[in-house]
C-alpha positions in Angstrom: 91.1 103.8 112.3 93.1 105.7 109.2 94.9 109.0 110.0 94.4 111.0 107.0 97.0 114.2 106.4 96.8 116.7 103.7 99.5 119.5 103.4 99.3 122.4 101.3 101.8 124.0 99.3 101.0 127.8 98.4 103.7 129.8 96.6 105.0 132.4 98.6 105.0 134.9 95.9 101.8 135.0 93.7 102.7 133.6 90.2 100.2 133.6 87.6 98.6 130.1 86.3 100.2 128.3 89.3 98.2 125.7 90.6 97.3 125.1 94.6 98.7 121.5 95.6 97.7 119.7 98.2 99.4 116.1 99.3 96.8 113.6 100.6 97.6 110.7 103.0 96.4 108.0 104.7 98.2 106.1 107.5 101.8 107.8 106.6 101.2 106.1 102.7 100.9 108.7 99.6 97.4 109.0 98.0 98.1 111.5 95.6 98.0 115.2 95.2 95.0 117.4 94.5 95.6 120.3 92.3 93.7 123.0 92.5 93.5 126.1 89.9 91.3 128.9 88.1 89.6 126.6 85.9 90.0 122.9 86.7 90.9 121.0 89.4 92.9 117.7 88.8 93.9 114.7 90.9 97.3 113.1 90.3 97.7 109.1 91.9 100.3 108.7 94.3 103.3 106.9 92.3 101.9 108.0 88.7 103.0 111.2 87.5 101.9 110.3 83.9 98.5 110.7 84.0 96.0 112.7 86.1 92.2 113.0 85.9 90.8 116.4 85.0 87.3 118.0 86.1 86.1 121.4 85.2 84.4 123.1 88.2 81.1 122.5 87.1 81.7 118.8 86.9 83.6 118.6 89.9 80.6 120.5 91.4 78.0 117.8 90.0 80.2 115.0 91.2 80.1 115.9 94.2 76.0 116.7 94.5 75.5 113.1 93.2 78.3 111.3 95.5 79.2 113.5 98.0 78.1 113.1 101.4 75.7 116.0 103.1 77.4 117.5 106.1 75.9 120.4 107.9 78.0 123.6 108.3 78.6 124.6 111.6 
C-alpha cells in the first residue's frame, strides 16, 4: 500500500499575498505542491516548475462535487 505525506509550510510572520504550500508524496517520491491562497488554488507537478494548473474556488469547488468522493464527517 502507498504512504502518502503532505507537509505544510506556513510563514511565520503573516505576509500579505503569500500563498499556503503544501508538499504531497507518495512512497518517499515528490508529487507536487498544492498552493493554496485568497483567490485560487494552484497545483504545481513535482519536477515542473514551469507550469502549474490554476482553479478559482468556485471551480475547484465544482470539481470536486462531480469527482470527489463523499466521505462522512465525523
Amino acid at each position: 500500500m502507498e504512504k502518502h505525506d503532505a507537509s505544510l509550510n506556513l510563514h511565520t510572520k503573516v505576509v500579505a499575498h503569500k500563498d499556503i504550500e503544501v508538499k504531497v508524496r507518495s512512497d518517499d517520491a515528490a508529487l507536487g505542491t498544492l498552493l493554496v491562497s485568497k483567490g485560487n488554488v494552484e497545483w504545481l507537478p513535482a519536477n515542473n516548475h514551469v507550469n502549474r494548473y490554476r482553479f478559482s474556488w468556485e471551480r475547484f469547488a465544482s470539481l470536486m462535487g462531480e469527482h470527489g468522493k463523499p466521505v462522512r464527517n465525523s
